[in-house]
C-alpha positions, 0 to 999 in steps of 0.5 A: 717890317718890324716884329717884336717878341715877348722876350723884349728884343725885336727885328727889322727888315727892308724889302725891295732892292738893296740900297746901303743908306737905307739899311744903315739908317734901319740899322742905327734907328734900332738902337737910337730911335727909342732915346732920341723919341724920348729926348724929344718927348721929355723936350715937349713935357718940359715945355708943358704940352702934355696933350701934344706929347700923347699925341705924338706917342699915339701917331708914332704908335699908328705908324709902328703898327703898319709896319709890325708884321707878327701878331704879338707886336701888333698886339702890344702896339695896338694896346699901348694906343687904345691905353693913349686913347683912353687916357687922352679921351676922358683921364684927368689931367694928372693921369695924362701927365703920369702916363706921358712922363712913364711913357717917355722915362719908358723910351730914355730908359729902352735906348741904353737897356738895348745897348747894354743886351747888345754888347752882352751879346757881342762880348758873347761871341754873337756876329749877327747883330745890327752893329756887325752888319753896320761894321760890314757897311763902313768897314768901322768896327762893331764895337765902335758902332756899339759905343757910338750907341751907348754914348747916344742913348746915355746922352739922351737920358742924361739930357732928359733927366736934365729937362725932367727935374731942371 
């Protein structure tokens, strides 16, 4: 399950029996995903397939909805889909090109925010985050698992800008 609150962070949760692999993978995808789905959508836009980059935001967006379990991500979720539809529907191409290019600055620019909020946090005295649960899988350090994740997310944003303006 995932929930988003108004104040921009968020939570995730695994139900059943635990399996490690699975929770590492939920764990790395919360700082990760948001810049490796951006890199993926600046690929696509330099590629010149703006209606497929849409498409994809909106499947994406369909998927994170059955999986959002409070009211306010629901609502975010479901009213950045029905603004995908709209402007796939009967928006100029221009307008469809401008909200996939926001769209996907939107998604480079989440990945290193979220990383910077999370090592504030750590260097705070905060021990409940996703990089200490992943140092309590492996046994490798949070803070290693937090610069892994600075790394990755400012790689993303470097290549993207690269394939936006190269």
């Amino acid at each position: 399950g995932v929930w988003l609150f108004s104040d921009t962070s968020g939570l995730t949760s695994t139900y059943g029996r635990r399996n490690r692999f699975a929770e590492f993978l939920m764990l790395a995808a919360g700082y990760t995903a948001s810049s490796g789905l951006g890199l993926g959508a600046a690929a696509l836009l330099n590629a010149g397939h703006i209606t497929a980059t849409l498409l994809l935001a909106l499947l994406a967006l369909a998927a994170l909805f059955l999986v959002t379990r409070n009211g306010f991500g629901k609502m975010i979720v479901a009213g950045t889909g029905t603004v995908v539809i709209l402007v796939l529907h009967s928006a100029s191409v221009g307008t469809q090109s401008a909200l996939a290019c926001f769209l996907t600055w939107f998604l480079l620019l989440a990945g290193p925010r979220s990383v910077l909020d999370l090592h504030r946090a750590h260097r705070k005295g905060a021990w409940s985050s996703d990089a200490d649960a992943m140092a309590e899988i492996t046994g490798i350090p949070a803070i290693i698992w937090i610069a892994g994740f600075g790394v990755f997310t400012v790689l993303c944003l470097f290549r993207g800008t690269y394939l936006f303006l190269g």
